[in-house]
N, CA, C and O atoms as a Tinker XYZ file with bonds, in Angstrom:
   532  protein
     1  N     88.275000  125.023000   78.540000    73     2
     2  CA    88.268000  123.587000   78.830000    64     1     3
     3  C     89.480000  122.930000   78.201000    63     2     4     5
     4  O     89.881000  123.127000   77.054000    81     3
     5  N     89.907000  122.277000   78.935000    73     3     6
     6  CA    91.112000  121.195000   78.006000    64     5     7
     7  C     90.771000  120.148000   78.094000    63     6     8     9
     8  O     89.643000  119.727000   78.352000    81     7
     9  N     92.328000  119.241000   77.754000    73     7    10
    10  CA    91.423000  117.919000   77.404000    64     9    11
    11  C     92.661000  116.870000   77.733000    63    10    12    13
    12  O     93.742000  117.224000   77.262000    81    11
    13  N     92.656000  115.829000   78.357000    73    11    14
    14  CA    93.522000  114.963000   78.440000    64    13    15
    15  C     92.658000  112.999000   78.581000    63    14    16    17
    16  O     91.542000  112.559000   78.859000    81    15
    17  N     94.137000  112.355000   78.158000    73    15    18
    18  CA    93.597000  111.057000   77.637000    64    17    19
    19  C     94.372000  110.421000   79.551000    63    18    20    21
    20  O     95.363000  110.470000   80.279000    81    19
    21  N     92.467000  109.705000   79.386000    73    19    22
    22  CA    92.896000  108.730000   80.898000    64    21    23
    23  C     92.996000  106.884000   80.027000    63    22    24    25
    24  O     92.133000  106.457000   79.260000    81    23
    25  N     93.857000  106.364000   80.315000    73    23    26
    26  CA    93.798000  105.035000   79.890000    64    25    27
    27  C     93.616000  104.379000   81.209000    63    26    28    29
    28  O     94.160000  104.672000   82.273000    81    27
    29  N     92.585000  103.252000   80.906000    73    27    30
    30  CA    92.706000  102.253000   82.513000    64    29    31
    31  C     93.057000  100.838000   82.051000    63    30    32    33
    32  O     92.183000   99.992000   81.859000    81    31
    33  N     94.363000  100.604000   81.879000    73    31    34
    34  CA    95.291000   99.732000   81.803000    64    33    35
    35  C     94.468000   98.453000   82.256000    63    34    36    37
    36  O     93.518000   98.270000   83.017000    81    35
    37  N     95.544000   97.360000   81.156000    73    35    38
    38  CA    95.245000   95.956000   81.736000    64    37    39
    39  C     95.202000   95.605000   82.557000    63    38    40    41
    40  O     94.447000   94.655000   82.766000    81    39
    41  N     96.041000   96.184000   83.628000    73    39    42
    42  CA    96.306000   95.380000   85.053000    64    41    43
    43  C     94.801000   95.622000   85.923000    63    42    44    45
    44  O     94.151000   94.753000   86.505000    81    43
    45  N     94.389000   97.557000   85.764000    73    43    46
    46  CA    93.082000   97.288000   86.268000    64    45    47
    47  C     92.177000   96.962000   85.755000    63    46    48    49
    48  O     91.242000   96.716000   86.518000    81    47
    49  N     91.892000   96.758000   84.165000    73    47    50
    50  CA    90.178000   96.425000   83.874000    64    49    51
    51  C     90.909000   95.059000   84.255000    63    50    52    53
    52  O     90.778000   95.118000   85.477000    81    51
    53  N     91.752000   93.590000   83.957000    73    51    54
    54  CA    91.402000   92.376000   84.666000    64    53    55
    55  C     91.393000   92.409000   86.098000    63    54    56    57
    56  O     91.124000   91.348000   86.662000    81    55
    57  N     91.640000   93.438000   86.810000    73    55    58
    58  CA    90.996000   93.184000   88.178000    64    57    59
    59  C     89.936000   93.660000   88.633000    63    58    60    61
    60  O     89.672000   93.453000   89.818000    81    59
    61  N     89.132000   94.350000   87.889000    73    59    62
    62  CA    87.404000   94.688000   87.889000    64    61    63
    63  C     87.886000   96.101000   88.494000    63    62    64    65
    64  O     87.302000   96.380000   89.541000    81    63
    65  N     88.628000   96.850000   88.149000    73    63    66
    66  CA    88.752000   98.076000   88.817000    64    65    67
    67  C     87.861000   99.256000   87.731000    63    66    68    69
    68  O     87.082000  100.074000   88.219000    81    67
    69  N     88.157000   99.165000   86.081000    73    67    70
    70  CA    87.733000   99.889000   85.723000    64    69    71
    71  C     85.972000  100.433000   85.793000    63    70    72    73
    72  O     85.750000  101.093000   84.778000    81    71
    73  N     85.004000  100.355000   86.483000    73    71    74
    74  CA    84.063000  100.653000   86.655000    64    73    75
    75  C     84.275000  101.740000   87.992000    63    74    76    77
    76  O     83.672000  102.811000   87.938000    81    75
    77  N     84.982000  101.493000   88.961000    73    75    78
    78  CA    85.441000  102.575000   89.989000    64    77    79
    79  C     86.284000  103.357000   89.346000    63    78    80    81
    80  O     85.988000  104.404000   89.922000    81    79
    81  N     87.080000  103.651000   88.622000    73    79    82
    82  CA    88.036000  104.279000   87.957000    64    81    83
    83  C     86.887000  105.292000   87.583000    63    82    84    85
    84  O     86.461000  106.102000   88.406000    81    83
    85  N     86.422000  105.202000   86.324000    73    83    86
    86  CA    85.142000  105.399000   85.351000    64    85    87
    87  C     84.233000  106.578000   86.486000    63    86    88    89
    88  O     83.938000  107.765000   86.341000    81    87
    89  N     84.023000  105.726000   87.467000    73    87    90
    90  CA    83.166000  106.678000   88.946000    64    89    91
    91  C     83.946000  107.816000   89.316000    63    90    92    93
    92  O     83.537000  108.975000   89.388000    81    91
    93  N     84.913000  107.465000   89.509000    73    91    94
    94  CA    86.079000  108.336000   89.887000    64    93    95
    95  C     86.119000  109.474000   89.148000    63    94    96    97
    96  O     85.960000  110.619000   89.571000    81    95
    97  N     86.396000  109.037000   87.724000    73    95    98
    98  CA    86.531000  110.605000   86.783000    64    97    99
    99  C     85.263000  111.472000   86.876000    63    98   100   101
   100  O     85.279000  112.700000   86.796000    81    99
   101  N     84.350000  110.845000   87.022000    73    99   102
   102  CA    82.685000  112.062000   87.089000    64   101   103
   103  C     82.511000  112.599000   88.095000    63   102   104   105
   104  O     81.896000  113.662000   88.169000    81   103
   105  N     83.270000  111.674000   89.611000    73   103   106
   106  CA    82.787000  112.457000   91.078000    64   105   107
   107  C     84.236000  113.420000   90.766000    63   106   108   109
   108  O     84.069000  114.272000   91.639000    81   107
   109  N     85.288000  113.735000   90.205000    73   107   110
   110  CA    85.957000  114.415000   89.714000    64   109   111
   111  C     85.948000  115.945000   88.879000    63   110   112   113
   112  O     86.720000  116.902000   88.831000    81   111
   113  N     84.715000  115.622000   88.300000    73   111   114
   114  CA    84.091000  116.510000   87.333000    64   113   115
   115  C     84.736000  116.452000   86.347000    63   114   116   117
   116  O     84.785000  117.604000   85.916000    81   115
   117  N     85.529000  115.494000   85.407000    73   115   118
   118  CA    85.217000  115.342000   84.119000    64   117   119
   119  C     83.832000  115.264000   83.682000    63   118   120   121
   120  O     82.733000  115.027000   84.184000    81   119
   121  N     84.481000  115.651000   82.184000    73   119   122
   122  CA    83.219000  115.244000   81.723000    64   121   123
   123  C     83.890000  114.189000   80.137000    63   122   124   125
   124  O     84.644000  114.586000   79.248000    81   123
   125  N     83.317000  112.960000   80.287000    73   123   126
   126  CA    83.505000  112.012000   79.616000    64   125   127
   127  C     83.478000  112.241000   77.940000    63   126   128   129
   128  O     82.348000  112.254000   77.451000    81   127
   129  N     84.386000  112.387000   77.200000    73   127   130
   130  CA    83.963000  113.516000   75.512000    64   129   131
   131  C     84.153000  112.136000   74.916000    63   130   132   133
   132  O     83.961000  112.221000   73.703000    81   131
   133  N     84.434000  110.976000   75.259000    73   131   134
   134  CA    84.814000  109.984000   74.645000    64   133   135
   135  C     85.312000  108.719000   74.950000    63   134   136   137
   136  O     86.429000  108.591000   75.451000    81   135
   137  N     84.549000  107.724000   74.683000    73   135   138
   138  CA    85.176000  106.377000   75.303000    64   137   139
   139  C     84.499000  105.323000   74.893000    63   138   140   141
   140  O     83.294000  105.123000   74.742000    81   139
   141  N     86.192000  104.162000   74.607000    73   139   142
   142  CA    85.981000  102.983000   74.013000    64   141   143
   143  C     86.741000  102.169000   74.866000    63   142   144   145
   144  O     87.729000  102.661000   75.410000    81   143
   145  N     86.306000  100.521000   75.147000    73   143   146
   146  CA    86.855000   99.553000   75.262000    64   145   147
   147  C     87.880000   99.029000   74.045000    63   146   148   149
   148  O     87.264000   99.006000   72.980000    81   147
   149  N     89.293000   98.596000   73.904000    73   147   150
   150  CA    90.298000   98.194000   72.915000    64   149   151
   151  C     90.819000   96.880000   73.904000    63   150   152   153
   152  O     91.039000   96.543000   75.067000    81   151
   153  N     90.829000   96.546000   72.854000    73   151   154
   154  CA    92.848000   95.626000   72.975000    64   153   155
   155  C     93.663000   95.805000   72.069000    63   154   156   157
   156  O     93.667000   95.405000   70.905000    81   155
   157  N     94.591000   96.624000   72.818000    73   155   158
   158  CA    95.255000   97.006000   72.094000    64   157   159
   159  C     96.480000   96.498000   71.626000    63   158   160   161
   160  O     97.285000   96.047000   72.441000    81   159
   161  N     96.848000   96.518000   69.856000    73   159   162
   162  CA    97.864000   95.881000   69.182000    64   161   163
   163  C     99.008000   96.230000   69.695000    63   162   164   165
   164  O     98.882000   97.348000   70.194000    81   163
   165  N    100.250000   95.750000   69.838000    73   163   166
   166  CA   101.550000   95.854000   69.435000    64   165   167
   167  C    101.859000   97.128000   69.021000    63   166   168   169
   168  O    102.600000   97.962000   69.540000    81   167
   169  N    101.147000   97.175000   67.943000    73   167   170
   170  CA   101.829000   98.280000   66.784000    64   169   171
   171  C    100.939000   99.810000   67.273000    63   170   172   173
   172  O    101.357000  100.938000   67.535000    81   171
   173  N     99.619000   99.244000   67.243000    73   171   174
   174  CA    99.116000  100.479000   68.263000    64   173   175
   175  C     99.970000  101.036000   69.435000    63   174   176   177
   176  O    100.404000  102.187000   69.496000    81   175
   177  N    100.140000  100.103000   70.311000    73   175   178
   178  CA   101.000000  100.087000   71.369000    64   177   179
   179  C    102.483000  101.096000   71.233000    63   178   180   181
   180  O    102.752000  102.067000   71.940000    81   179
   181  N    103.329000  100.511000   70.080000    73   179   182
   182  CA   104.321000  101.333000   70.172000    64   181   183
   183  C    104.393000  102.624000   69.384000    63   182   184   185
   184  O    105.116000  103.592000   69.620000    81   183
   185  N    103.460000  102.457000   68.344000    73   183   186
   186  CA   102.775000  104.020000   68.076000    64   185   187
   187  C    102.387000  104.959000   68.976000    63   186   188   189
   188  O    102.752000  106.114000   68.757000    81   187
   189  N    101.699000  104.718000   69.985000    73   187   190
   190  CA   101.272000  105.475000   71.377000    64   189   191
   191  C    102.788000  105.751000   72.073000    63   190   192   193
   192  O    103.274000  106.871000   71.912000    81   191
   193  N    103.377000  104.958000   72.679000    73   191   194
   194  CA   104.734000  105.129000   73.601000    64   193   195
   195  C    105.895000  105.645000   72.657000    63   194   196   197
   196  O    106.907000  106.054000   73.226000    81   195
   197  N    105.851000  105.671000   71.113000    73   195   198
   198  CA   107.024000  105.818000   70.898000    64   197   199
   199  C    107.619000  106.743000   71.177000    63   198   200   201
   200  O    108.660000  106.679000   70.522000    81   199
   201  N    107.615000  108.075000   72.084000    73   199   202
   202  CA   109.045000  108.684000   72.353000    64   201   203
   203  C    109.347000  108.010000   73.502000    63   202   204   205
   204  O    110.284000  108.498000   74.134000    81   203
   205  N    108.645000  106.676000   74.132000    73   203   206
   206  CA   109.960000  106.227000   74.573000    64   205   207
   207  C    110.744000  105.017000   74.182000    63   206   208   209
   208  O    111.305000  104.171000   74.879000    81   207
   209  N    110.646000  105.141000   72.965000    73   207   210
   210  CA   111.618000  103.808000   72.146000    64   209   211
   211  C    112.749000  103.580000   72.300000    63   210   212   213
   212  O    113.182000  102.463000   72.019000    81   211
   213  N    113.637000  104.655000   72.836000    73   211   214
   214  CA   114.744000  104.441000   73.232000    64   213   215
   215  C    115.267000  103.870000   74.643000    63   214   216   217
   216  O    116.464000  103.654000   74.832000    81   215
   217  N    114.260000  103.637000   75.638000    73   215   218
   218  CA   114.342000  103.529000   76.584000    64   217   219
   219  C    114.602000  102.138000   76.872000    63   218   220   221
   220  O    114.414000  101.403000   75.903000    81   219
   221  N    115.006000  101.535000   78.003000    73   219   222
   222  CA   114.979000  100.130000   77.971000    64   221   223
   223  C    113.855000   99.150000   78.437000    63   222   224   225
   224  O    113.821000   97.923000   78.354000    81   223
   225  N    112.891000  100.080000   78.979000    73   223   226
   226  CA   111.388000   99.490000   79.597000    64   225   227
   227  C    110.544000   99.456000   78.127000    63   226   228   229
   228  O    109.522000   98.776000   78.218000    81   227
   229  N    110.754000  100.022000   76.865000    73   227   230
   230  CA   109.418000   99.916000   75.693000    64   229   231
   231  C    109.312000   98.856000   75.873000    63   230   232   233
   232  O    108.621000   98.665000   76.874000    81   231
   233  N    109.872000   97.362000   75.101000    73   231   234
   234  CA   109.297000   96.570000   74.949000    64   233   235
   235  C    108.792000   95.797000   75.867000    63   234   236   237
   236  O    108.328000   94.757000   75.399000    81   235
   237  N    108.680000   95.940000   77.316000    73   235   238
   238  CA   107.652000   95.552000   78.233000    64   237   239
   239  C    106.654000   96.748000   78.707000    63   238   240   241
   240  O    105.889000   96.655000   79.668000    81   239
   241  N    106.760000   97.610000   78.072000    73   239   242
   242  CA   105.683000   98.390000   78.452000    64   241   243
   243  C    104.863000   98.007000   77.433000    63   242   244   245
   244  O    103.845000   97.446000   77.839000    81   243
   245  N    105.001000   98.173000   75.622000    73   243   246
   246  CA   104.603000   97.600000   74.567000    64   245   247
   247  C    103.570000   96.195000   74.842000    63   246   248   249
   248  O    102.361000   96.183000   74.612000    81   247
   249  N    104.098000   95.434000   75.202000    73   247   250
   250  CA   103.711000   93.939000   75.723000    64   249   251
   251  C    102.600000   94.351000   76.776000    63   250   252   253
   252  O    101.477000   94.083000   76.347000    81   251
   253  N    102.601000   94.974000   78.139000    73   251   254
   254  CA   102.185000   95.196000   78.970000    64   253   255
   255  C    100.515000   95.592000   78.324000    63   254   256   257
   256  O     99.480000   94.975000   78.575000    81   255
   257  N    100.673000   96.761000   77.473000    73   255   258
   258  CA    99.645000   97.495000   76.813000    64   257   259
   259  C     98.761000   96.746000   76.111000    63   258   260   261
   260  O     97.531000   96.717000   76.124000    81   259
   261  N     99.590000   96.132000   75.482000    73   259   262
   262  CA    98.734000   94.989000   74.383000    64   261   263
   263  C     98.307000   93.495000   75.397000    63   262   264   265
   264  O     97.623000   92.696000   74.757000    81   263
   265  N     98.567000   93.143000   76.572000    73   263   266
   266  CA    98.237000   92.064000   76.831000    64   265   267
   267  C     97.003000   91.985000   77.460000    63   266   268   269
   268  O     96.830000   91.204000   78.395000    81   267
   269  N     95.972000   92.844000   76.970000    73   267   270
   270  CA    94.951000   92.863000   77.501000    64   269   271
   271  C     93.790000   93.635000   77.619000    63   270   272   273
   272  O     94.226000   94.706000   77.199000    81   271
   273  N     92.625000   93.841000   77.894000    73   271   274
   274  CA    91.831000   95.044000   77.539000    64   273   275
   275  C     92.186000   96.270000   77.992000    63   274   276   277
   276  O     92.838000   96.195000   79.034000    81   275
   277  N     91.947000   97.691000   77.483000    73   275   278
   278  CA    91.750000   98.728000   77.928000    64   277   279
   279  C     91.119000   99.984000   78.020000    63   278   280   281
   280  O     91.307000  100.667000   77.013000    81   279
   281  N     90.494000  100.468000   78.814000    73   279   282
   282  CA    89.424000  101.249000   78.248000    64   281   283
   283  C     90.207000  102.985000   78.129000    63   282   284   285
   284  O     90.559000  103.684000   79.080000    81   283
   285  N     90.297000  103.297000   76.723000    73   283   286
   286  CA    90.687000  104.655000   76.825000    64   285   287
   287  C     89.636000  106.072000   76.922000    63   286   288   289
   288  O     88.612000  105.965000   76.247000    81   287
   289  N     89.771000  107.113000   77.541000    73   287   290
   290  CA    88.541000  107.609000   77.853000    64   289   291
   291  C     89.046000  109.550000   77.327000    63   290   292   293
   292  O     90.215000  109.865000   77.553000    81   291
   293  N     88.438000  110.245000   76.913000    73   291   294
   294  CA    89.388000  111.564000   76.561000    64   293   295
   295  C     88.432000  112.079000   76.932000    63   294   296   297
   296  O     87.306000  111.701000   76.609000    81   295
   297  N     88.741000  113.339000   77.912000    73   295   298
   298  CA    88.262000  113.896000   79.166000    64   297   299
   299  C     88.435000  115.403000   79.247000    63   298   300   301
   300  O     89.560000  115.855000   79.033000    81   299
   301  N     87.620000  116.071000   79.480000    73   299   302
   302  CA    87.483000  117.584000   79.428000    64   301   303
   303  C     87.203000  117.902000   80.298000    63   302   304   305
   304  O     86.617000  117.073000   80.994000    81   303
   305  N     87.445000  119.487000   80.950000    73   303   306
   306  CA    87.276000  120.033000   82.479000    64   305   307
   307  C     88.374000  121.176000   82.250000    63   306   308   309
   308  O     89.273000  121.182000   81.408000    81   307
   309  N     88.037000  122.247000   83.322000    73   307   310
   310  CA    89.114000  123.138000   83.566000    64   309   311
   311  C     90.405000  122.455000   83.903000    63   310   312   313
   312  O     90.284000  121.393000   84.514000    81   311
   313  N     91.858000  122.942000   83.564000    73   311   314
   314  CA    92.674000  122.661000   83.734000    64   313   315
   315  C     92.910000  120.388000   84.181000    63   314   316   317
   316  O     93.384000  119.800000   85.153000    81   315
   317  N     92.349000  119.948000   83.014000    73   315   318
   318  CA    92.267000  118.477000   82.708000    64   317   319
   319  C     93.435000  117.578000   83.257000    63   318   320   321
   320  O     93.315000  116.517000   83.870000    81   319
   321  N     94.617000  118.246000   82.897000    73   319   322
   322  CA    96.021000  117.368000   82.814000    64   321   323
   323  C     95.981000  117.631000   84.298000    63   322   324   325
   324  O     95.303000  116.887000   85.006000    81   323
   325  N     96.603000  118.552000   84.780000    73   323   326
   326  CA    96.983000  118.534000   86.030000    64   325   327
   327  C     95.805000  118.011000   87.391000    63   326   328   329
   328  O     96.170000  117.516000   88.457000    81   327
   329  N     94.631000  118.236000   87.061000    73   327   330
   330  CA    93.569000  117.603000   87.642000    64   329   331
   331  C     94.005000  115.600000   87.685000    63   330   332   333
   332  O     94.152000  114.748000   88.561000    81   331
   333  N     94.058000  115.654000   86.242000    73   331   334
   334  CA    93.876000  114.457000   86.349000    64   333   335
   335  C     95.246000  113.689000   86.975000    63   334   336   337
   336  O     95.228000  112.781000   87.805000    81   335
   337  N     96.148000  114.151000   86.503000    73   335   338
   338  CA    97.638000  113.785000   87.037000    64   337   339
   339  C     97.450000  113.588000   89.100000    63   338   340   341
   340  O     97.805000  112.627000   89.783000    81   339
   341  N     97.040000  114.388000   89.381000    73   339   342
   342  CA    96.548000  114.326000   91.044000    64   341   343
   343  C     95.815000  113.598000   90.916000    63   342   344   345
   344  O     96.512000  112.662000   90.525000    81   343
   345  N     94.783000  113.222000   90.940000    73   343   346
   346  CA    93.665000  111.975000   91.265000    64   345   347
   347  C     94.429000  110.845000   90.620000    63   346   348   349
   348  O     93.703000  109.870000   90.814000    81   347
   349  N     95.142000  110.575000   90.179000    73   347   350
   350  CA    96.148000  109.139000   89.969000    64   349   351
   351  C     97.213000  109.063000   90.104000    63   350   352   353
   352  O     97.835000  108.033000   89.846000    81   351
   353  N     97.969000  110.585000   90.739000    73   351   354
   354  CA    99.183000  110.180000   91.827000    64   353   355
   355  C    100.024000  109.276000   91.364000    63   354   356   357
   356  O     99.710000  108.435000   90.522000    81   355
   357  N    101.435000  109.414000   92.014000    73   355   358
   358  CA   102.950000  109.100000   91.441000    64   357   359
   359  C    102.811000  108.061000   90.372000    63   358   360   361
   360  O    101.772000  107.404000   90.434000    81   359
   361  N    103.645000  107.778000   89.405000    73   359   362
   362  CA   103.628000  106.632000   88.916000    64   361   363
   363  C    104.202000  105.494000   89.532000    63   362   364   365
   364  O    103.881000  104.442000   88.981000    81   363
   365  N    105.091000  105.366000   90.688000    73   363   366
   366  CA   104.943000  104.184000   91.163000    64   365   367
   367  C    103.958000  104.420000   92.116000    63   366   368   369
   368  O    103.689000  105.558000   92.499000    81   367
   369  N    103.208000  103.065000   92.667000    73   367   370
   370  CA   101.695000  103.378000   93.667000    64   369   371
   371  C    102.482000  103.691000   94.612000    63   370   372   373
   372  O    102.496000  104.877000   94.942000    81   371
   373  N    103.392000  102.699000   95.345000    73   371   374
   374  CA   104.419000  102.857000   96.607000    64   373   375
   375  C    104.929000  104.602000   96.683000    63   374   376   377
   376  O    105.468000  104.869000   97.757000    81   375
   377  N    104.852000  105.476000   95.955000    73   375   378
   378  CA   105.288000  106.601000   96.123000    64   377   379
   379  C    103.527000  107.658000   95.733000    63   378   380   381
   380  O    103.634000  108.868000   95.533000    81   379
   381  N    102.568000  107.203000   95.701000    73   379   382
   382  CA   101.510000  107.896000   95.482000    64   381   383
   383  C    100.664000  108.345000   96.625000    63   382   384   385
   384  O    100.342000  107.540000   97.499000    81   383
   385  N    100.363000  109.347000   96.652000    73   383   386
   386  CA    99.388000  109.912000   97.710000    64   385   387
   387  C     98.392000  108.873000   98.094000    63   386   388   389
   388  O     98.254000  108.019000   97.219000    81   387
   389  N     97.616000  108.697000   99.222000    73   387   390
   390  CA    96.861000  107.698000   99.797000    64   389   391
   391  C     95.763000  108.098000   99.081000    63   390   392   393
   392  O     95.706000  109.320000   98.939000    81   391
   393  N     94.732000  107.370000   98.506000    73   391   394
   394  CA    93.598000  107.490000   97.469000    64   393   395
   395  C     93.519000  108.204000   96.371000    63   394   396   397
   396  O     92.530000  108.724000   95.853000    81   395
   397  N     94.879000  108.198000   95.969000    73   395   398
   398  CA    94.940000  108.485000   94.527000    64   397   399
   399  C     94.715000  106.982000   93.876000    63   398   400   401
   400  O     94.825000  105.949000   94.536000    81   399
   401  N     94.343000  107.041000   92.306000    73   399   402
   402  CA    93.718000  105.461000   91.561000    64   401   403
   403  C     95.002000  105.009000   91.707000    63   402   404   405
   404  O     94.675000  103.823000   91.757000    81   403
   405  N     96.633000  104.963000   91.857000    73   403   406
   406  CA    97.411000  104.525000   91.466000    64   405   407
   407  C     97.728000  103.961000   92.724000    63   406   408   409
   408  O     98.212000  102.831000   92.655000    81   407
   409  N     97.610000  104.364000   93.674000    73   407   410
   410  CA    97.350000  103.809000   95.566000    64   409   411
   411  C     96.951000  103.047000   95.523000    63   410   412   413
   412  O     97.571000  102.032000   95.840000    81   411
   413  N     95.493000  102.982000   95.058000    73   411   414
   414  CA    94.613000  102.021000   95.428000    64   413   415
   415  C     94.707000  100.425000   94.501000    63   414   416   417
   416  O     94.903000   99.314000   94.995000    81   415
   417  N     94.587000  100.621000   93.668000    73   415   418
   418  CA    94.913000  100.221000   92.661000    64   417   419
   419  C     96.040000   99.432000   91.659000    63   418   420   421
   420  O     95.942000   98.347000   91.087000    81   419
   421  N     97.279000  100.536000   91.685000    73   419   422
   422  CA    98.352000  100.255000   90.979000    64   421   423
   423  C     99.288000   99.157000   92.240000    63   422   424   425
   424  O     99.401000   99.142000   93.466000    81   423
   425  N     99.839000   98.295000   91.023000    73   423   426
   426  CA   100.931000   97.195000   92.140000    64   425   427
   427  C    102.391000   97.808000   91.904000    63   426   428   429
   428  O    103.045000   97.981000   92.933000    81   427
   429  N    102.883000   98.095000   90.911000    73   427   430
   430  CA   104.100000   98.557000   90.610000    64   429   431
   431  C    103.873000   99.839000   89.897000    63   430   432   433
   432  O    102.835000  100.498000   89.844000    81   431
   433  N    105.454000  100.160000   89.161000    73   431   434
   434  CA   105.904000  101.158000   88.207000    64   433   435
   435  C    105.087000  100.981000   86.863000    63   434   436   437
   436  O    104.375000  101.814000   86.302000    81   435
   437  N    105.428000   99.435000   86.425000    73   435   438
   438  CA   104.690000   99.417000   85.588000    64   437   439
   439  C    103.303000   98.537000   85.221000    63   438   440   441
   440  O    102.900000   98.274000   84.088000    81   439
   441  N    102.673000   98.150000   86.530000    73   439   442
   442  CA   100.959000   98.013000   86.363000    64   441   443
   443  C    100.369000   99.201000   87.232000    63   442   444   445
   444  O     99.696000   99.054000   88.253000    81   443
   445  N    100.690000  100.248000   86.725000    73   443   446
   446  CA    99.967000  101.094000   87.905000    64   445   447
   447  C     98.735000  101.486000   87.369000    63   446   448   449
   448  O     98.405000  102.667000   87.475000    81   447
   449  N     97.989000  100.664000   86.798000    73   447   450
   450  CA    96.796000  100.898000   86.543000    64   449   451
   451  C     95.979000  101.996000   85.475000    63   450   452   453
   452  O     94.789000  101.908000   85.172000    81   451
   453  N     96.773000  102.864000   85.080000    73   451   454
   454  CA    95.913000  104.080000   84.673000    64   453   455
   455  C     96.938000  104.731000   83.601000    63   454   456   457
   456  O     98.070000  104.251000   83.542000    81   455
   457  N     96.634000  105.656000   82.871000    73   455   458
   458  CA    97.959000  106.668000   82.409000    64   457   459
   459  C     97.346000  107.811000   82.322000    63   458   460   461
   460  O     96.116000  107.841000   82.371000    81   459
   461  N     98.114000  108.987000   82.171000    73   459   462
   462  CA    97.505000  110.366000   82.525000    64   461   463
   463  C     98.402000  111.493000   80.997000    63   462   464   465
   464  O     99.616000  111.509000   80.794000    81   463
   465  N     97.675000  112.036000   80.437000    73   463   466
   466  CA    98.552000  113.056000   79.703000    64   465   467
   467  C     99.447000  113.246000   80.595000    63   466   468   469
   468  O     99.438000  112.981000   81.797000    81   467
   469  N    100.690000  114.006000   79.550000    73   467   470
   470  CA   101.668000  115.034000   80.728000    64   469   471
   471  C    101.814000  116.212000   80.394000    63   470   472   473
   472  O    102.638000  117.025000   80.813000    81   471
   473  N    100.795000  116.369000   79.419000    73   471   474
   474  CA   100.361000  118.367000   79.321000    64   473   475
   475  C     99.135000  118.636000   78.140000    63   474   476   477
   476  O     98.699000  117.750000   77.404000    81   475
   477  N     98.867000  119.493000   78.138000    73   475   478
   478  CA    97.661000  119.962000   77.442000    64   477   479
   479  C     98.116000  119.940000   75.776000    63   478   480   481
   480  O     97.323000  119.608000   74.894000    81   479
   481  N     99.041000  120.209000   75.604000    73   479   482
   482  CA    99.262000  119.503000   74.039000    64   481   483
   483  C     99.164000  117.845000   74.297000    63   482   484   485
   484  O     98.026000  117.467000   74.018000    81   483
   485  N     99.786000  117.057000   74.622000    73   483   486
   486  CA    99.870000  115.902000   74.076000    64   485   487
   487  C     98.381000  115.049000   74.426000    63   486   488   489
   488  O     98.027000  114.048000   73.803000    81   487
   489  N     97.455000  115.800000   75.779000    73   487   490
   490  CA    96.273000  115.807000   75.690000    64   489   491
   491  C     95.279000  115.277000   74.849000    63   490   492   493
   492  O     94.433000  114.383000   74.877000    81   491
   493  N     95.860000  116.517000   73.773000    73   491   494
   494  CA    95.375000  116.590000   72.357000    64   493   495
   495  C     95.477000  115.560000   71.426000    63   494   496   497
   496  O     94.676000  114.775000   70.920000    81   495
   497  N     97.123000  115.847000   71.297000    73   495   498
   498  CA    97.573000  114.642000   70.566000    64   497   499
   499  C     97.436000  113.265000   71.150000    63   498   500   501
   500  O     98.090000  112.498000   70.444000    81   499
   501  N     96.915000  112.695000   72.048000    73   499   502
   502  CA    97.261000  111.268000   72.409000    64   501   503
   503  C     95.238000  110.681000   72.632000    63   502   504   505
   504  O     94.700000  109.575000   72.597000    81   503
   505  N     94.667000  112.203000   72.864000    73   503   506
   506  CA    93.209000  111.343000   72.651000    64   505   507
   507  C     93.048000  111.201000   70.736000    63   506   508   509
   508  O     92.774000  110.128000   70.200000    81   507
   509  N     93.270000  112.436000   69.990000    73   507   510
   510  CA    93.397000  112.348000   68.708000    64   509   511
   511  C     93.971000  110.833000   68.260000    63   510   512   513
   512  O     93.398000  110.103000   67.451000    81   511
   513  N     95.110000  110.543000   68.894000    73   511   514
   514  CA    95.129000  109.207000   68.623000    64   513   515
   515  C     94.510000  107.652000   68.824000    63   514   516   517
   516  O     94.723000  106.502000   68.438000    81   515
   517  N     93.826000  108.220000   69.477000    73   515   518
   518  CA    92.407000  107.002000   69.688000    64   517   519
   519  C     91.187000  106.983000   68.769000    63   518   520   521
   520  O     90.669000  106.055000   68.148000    81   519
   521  N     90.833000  108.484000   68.877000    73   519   522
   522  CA    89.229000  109.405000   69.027000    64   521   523
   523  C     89.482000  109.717000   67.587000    63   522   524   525
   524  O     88.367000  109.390000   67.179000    81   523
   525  N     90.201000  110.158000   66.371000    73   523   526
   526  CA    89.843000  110.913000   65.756000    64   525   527
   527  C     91.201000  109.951000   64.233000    63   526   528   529
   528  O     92.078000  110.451000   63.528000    81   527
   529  N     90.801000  108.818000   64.329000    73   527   530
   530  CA    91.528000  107.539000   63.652000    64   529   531
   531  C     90.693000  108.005000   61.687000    63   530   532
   532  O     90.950000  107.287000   60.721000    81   531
């Protein structure tokens, strides 16, 4: 079993998405190992993103994260990351498979609704950083 961290971003819990999201991961076959509602700080915020501090999108991604609720959820199943990476499709929605959460859901690059590990280590490391404080 592995394990990867699903976040359902501000943009979808204020548009009432996260309860279909939530549906989504179980008709999926996760299985739910963990989950809290946050709002999340600033400093939380760039603790989570910091390898991309160098980039020129942090401090609106930073902002983005923190402006609002989010429910983070750390998720187990055969092969987790890549499962989950498909059922929420491209990071921009405009480039995502048709009924992936980021299709349906996501408006841009950066409200696309959701975030997905991007491998079975950081999995680890990025629910640990919620789950195991």
């Amino acid at each position: 079993m592995e394990t990867t961290l699903a976040i359902v971003k501000p943009d979808a819990y204020k548009n009432g998405y996260a309860g279909k999201i939530i549906d989504r991961i179980i008709e999926e076959g996760f299985t739910i190992e963990e989950m809290k509602q946050i709002l999340m700080t600033k400093e939380k915020a760039e603790g989570f993103y910091e390898v991309h501090k160098e980039r020129p999108f942090f401090g609106e991604l930073v902002e983005f994260m923190s402006s609002g609720n989010c429910v983070v959820l750390s998720l187990k199943r055969e092969n987790a990351v890549a499962k989950w990476r498909e059922v929420i499709g491209a990071t921009n929605p405009e480039e995502a498979d048709k009924g992936t959460i980021r299709a349906l859901y996501g408006t841009n690059t950066g409200n696309n609704a959701v975030h997905g590990s991007d491998s079975a280590e950081n999995g680890i490391i990025e629910s640990n950083y919620f789950f195991k404080e």
